[in-house]
C-alpha positions as CSV (number, residue, x, y, z in Angstrom):
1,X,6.0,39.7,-2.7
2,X,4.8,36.2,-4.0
3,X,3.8,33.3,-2.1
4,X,4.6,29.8,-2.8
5,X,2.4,26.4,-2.5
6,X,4.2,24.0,-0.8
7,X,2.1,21.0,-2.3
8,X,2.7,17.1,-0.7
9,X,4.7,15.3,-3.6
10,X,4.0,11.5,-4.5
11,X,6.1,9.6,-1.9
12,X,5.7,6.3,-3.6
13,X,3.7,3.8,-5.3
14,X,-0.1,3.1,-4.3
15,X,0.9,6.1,-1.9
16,X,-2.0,8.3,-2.1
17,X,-1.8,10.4,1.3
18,X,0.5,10.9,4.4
19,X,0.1,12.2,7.8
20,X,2.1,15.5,9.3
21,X,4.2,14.2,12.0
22,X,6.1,17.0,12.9
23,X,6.4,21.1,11.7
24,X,10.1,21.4,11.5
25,X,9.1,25.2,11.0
26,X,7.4,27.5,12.9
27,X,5.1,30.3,11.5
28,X,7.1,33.4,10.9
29,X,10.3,31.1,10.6
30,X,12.9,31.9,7.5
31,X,13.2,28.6,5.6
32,X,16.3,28.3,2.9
33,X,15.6,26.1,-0.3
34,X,16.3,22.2,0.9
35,X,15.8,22.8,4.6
36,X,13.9,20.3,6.1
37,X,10.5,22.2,6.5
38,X,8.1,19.1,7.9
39,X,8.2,15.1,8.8
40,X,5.4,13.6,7.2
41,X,5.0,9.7,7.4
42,X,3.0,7.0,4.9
43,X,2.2,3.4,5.1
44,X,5.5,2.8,3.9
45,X,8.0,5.0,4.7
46,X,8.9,8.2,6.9
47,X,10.6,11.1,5.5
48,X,11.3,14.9,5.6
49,X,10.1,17.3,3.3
50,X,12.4,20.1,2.0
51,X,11.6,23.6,0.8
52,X,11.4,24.4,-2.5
53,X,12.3,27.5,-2.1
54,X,13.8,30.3,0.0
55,X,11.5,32.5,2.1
56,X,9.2,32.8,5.5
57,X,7.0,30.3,6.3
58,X,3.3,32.0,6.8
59,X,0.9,29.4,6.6
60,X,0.7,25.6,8.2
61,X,-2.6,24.5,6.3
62,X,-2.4,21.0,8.4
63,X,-1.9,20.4,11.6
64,X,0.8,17.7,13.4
65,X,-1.1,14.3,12.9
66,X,-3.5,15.3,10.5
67,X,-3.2,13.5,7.2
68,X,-2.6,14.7,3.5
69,X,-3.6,13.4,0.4
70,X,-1.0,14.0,-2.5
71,X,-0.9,17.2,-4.0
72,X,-2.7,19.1,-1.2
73,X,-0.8,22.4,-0.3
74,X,0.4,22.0,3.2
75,X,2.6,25.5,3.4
76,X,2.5,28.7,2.0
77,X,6.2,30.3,2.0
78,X,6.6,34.1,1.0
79,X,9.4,35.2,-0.8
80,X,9.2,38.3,-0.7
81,X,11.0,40.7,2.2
82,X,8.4,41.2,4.1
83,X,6.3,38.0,5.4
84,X,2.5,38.3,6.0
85,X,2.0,36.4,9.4
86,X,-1.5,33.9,8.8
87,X,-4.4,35.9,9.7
88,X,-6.0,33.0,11.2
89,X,-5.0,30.2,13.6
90,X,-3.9,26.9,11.9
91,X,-6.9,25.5,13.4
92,X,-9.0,27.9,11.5
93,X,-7.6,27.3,8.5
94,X,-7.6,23.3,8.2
95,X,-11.4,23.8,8.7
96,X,-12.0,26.5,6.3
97,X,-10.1,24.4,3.8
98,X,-12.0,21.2,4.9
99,X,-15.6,23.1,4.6
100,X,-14.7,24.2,1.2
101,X,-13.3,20.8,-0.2
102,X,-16.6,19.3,1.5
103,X,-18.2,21.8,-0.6
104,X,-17.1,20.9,-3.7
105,X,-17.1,17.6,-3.7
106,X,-20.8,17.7,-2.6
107,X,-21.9,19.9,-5.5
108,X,-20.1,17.2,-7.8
109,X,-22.1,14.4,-6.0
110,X,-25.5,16.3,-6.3
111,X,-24.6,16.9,-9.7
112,X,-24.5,13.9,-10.1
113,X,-27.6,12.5,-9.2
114,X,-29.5,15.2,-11.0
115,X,-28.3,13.4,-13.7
116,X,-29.7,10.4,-12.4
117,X,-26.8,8.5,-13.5
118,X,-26.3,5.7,-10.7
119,X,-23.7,6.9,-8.7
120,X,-24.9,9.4,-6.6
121,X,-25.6,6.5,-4.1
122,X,-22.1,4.9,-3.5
123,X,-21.0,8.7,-2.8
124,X,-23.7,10.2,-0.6
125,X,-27.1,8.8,-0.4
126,X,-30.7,10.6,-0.2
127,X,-32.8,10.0,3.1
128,X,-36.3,7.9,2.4
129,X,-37.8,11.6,2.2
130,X,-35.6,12.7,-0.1
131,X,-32.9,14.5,2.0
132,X,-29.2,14.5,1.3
133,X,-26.4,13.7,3.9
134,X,-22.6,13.3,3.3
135,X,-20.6,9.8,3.5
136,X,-18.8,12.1,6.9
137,X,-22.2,12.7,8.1
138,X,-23.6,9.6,7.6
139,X,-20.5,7.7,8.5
140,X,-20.1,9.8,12.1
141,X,-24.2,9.2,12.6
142,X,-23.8,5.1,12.4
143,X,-20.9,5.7,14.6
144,X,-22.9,7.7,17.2
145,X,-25.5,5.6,17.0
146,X,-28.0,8.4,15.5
147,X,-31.0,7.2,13.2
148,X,-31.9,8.4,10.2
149,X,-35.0,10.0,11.6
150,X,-32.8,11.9,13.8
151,X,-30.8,13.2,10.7
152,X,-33.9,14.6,9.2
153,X,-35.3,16.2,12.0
154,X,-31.6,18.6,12.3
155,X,-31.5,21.7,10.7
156,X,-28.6,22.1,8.9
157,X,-26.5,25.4,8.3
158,X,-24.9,24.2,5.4
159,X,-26.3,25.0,1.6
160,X,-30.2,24.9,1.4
161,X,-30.5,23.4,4.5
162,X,-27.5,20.6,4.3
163,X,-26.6,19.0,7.5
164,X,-23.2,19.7,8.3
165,X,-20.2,18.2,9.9
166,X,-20.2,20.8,12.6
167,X,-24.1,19.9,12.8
168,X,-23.9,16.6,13.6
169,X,-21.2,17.1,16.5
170,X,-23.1,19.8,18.2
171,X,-26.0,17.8,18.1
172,X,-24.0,14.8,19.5
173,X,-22.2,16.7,22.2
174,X,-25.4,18.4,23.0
175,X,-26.9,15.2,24.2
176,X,-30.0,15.0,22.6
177,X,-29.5,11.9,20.6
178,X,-32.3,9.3,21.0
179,X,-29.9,6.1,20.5
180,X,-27.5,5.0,23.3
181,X,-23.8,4.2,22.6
182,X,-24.1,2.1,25.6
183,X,-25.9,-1.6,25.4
184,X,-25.3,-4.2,27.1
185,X,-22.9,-6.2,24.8
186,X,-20.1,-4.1,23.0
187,X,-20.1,-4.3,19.1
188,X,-17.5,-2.7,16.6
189,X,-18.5,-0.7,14.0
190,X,-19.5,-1.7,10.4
191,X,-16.4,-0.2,8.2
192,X,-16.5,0.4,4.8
193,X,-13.5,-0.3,1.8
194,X,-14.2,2.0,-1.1
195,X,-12.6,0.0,-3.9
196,X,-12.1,2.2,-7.0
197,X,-12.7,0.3,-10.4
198,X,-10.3,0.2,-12.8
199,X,-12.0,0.1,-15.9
200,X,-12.5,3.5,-16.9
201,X,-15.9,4.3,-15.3
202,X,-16.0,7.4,-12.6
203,X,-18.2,4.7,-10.1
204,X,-17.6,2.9,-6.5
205,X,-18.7,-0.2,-4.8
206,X,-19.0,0.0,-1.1
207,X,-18.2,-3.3,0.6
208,X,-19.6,-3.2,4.6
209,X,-18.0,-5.7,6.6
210,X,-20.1,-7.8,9.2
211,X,-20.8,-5.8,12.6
212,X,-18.1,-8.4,15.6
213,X,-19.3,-8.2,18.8
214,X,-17.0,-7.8,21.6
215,X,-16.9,-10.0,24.4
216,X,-16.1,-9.0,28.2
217,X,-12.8,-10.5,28.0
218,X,-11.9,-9.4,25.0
219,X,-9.0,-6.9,23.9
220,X,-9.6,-4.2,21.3
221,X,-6.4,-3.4,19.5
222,X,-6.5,-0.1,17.3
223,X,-4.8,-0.8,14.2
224,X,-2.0,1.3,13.6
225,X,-1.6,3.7,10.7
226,X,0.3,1.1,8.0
227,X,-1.7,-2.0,9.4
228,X,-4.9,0.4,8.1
229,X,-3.1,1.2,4.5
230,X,-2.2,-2.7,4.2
231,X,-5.3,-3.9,5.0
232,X,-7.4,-1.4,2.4
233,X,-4.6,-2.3,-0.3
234,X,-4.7,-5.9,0.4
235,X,-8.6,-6.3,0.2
236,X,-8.4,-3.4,-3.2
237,X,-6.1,-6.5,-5.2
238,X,-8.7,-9.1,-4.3
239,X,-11.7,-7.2,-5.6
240,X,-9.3,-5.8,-8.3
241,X,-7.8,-8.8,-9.9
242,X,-9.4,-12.1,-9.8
243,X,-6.7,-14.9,-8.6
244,X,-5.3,-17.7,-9.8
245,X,-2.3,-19.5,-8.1
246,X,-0.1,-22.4,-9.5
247,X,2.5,-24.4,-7.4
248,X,5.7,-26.2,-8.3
249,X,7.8,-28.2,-6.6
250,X,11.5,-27.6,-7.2
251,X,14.5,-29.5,-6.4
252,X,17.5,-26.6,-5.5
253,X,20.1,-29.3,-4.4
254,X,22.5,-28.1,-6.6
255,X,21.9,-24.2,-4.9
256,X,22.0,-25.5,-1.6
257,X,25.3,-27.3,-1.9
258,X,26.7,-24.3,-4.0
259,X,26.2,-21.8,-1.7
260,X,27.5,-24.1,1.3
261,X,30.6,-24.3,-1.0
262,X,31.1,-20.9,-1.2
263,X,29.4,-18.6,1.4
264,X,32.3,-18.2,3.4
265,X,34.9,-17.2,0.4
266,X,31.6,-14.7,-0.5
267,X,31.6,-12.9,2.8
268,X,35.1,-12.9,3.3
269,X,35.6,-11.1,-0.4
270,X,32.3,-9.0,-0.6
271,X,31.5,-8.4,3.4
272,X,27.9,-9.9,2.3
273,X,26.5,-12.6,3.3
274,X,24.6,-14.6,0.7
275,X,21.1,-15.8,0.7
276,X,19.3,-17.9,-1.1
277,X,16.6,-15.2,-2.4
278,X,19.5,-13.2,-4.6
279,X,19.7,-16.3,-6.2
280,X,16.0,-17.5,-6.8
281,X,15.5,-13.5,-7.9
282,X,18.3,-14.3,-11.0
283,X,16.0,-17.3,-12.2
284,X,12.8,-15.3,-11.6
285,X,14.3,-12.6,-14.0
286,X,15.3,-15.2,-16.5
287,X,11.8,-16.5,-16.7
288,X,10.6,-12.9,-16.6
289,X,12.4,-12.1,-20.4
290,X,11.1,-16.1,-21.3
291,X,7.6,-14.8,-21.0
292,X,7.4,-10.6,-20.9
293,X,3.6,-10.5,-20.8
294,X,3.9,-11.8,-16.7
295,X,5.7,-8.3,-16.3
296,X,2.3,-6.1,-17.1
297,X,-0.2,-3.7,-15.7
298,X,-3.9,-3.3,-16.7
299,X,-5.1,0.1,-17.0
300,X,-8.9,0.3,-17.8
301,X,-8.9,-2.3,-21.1
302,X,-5.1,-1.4,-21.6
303,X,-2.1,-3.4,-21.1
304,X,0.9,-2.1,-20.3
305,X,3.9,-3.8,-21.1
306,X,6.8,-3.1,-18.7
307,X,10.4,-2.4,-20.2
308,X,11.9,-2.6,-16.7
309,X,12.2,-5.4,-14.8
310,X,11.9,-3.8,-10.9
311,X,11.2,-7.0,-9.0
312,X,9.9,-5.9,-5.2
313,X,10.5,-8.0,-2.1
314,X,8.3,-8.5,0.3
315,X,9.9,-7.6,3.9
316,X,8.6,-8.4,7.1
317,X,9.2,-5.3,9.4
318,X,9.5,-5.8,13.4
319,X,6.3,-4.0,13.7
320,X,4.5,-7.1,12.5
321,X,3.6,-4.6,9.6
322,X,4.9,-5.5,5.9
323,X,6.7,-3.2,2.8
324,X,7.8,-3.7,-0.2
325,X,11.4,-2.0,-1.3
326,X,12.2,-2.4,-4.8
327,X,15.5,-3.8,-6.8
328,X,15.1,-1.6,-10.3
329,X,16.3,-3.2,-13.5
330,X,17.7,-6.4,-11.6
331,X,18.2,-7.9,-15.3
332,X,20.9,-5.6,-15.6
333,X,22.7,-7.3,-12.4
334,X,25.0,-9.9,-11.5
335,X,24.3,-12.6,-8.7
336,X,27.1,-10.1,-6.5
337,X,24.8,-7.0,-7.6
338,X,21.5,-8.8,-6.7
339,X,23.1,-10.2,-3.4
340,X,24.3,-6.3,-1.9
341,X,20.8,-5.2,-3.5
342,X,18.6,-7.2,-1.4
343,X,20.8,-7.3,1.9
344,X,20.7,-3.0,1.6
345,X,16.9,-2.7,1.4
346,X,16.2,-5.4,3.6
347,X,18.3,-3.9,6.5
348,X,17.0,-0.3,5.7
349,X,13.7,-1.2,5.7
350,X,14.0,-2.8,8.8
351,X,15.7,0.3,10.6
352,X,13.4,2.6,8.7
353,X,16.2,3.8,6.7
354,X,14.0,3.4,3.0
355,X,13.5,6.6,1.0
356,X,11.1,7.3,-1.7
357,X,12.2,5.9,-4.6
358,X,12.9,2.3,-3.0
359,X,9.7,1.5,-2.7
360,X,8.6,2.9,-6.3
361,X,8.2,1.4,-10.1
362,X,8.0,-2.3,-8.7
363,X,6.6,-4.7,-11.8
364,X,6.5,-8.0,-10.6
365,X,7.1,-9.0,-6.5
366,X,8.3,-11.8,-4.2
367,X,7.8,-13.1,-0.8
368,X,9.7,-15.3,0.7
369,X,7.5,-17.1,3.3
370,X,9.5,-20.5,3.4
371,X,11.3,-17.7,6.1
372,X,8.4,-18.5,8.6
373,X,8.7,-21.9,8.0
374,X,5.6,-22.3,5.2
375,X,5.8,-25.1,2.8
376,X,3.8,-22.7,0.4
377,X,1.7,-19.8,0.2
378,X,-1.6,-18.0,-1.7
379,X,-0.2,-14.3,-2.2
380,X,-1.9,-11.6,-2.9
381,X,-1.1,-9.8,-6.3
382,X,0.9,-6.4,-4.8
383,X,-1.3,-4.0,-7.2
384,X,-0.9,-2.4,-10.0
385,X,1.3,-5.7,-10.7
386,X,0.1,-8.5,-12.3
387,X,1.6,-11.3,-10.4
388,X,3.3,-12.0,-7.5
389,X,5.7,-15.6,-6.5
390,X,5.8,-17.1,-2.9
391,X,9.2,-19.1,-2.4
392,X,8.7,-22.4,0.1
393,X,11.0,-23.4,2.4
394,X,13.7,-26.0,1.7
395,X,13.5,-29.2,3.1
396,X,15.0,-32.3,3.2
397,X,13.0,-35.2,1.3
398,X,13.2,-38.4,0.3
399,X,13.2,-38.4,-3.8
400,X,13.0,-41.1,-6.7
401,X,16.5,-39.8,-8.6
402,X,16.7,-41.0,-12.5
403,X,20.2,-42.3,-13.9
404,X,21.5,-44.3,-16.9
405,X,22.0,-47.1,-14.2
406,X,18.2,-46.9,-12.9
407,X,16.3,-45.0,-10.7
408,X,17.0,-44.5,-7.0
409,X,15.6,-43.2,-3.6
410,X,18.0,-40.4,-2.5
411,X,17.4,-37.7,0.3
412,X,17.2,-34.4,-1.9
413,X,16.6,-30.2,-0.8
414,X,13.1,-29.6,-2.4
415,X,10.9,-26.4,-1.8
416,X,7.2,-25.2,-3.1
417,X,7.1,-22.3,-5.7
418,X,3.2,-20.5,-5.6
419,X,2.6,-18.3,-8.2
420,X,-0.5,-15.8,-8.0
421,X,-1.8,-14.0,-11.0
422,X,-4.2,-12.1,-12.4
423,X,-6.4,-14.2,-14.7
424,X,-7.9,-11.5,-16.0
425,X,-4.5,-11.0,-18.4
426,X,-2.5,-14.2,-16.9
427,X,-4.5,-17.4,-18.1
428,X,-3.3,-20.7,-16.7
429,X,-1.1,-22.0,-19.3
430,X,0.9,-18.4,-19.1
431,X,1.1,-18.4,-15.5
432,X,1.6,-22.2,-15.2
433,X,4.5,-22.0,-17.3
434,X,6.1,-19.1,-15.9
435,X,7.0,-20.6,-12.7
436,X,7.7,-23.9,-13.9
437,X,10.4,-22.1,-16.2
438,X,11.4,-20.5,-12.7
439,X,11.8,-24.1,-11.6
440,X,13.7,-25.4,-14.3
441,X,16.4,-22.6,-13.8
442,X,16.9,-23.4,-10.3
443,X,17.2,-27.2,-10.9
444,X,19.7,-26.3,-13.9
445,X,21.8,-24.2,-11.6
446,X,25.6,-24.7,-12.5
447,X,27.4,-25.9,-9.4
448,X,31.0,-25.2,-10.9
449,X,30.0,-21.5,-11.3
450,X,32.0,-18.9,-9.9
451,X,30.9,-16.6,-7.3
């Protein structure tokens, strides 16, 4: 009889963990390989896990709405004839497995600052006598509202003497803590965002946001799972990459009358409707093989120069929440290819229809916020990418037009183009003349082309 680690696979980029939604297989249940075995759910995208193989399920090692980081083992399947039920409760398990990782990782970190090499302190920190408590411990203490002194005084059960996670919450539930969670005006916690550097070096900087206090008319709103993920990966790319944005003003009257020309006979042949971000997309990839070093990645003091041009667009969900599904090697496409590309992920990822691989391999992004009705935008760079564009709405405006017969006011469609890079590869002449190049193909657009 051998058993099988059923391990949570990478579900898509920046996706580094997941949370079990539903067991679609009981303990003691015969799974066949590519049966559904568990719903698991990311910032991005929701999905079912199949087996990988054929057998009985024996262990769950997490529980429904407990999250996952990739690569933990989340099932045990036996493939042998006869199935060893778990000999402990799921419950059991997910703590025995939490204790142990919480073991480990605090004999790295105290490792670590025997060595006295800097770190120790973004990790866990010592007490002022000397004592060591876990980021958990520490972070469910500030929570509680239990001092340091408090912290010291505990005797822990964990390894020589180490307060525990278990220790903490008994002495919490136990009443016995000196500081009240009640006072008379409500505050929200301090949170922290661990941004990892990416420069090659194993260290952390821990940025504490400024305590709010709550007022008695106020609403507290829990942010939801995604909002969380966004928010962390939004706040990593500006501590990550240092930005730059340039804006350019482009006149798309030639687009705007084509497409009026022609939407109708499109639909009517293709059953699509065509927008106008298929079409800024084709000039964006132009400009993209003008200048290759705007499709890159930085990885420690590495470039890496994509092959692929995988532009992602930015999609607002109904949630309020946002995702990124990906058109891959959209230089390989027609204007007819790039129009059935973008209406397909758009309307999956708004009926959370988007698997795995849609939302993968993205080098270079776009949002279109001229949608909300915004003249222009600051993006933020969607990391590891090294740039992102914001496309302005259209509007009317009143223009100087040049001729061979003099210049004259005319009414014209104009829109904004914001580029955001990161300078720390993009300088300003690079990015600069990136999305001016993005501008000149729009304004060159051939009116007499077919569609």
């Amino acid at each position: 009889m051998s058993q099988i680690e059923i391990k949570l696979p990478k579900m898509g980029e920046s996706v580094t963990e997941a949370t079990i939604t539903n067991w679609l297989k009981n303990i003691g249940d015969t799974v066949e390989m590519d049966e559904p075995l568990v719903e698991v759910a990311t910032d991005k995208v929701d999905n079912e896990l199949p087996s990988e193989v054929k057998g009985v399920l024996v262990k769950q090692l997490f529980e429904e709405n407990q999250v996952a980081q990739v690569g933990d083992v989340i099932a045990i399947i036996s493939t042998g004839s006869e199935a060893d039920p778990v000999a402990s409760p799921p419950e059991k398990q997910s703590e025995v497995m939490a204790d142990k990782i919480e073991e480990k990782v605090l004999e790295v970190v105290e490792s670590i600052h025997s060595n006295q090499n800097g770190t120790a302190d973004s990790i866990g920190k010592m007490s002022p006598s000397g004592k060591f408590f876990s980021p958990l411990v520490r972070s469910i203490a500030e929570k509680e509202g239990v001092q340091i002194t408090e912290l010291e005084a505990l005797q822990g059960s964990g390894k020589a003497g180490r307060v525990t996670k278990k220790d903490i919450l008994s002495y919490i539930e136990s009443g016995k803590k000196g500081a009240s969670s009640v006072t008379e005006k409500r505050t929200l916690p301090q949170t922290k965002a661990v941004i990892g550097n990416s420069n090659g070096n194993d260290f952390f900087t821990s940025i504490k946001s400024p305590t709010v206090n709550v007022g008695p008319n106020d609403e507290i709103i829990e942010m939801d799972r995604m909002r969380k993920l966004i928010a962390e990966h939004m706040v990593m790319s500006t501590h990550v990459s240092p930005h730059v944005t340039s804006y350019v003003e482009a006149d798309v009257t030639k687009i705007v009358n084509w497409r009026n020309k022609i939407k109708k006979e499109f639909s009517d042949r293709e059953g699509e409707k065509i927008t106008y971000t298929p079409i800024f997309i084709e000039a964006i990839v132009k400009a993209i093989k003008d200048f290759p070093m705007i499709n890159v990645s930085v990885s420690g003091t590495n470039i890496i120069k994509r092959n692929n041009i995988n532009i992602g667009l930015a999609t607002a969900l109904p949630s309020g929440n946002l995702i990124v599904p990906v058109i891959k090697n959209a230089d390989r496409m027609s204007l007819t290819g790039l129009v059935k590309s973008v209406n397909e992920l758009a309307n999956n990822a708004r009926n959370n229809a988007l698997k795995p691989e849609d939302i993968q391999d993205g080098t270079y992004t776009v949002t279109n916020v001229g949608t909300f009705g915004n003249v222009m935008g600051t993006p933020i760079i969607n990391q590891p990418q090294a740039a992102i564009l914001a496309l302005g709405a259209i509007r009317k405006l009143p223009s100087v037009i040049e001729t061979p017969d003099g210049d004259f006011i005319g009414i014209r469609h104009k829109m904004f183009l914001s580029h955001s890079y990161d300078h720390r590869i993009v300088d300003g002449a690079l990015g600069g003349q990136f999305v001016r190049r993005v501008a000149d193909y729009l304004e060159q657009f051939d009116e007499n082309r077919e569609s």
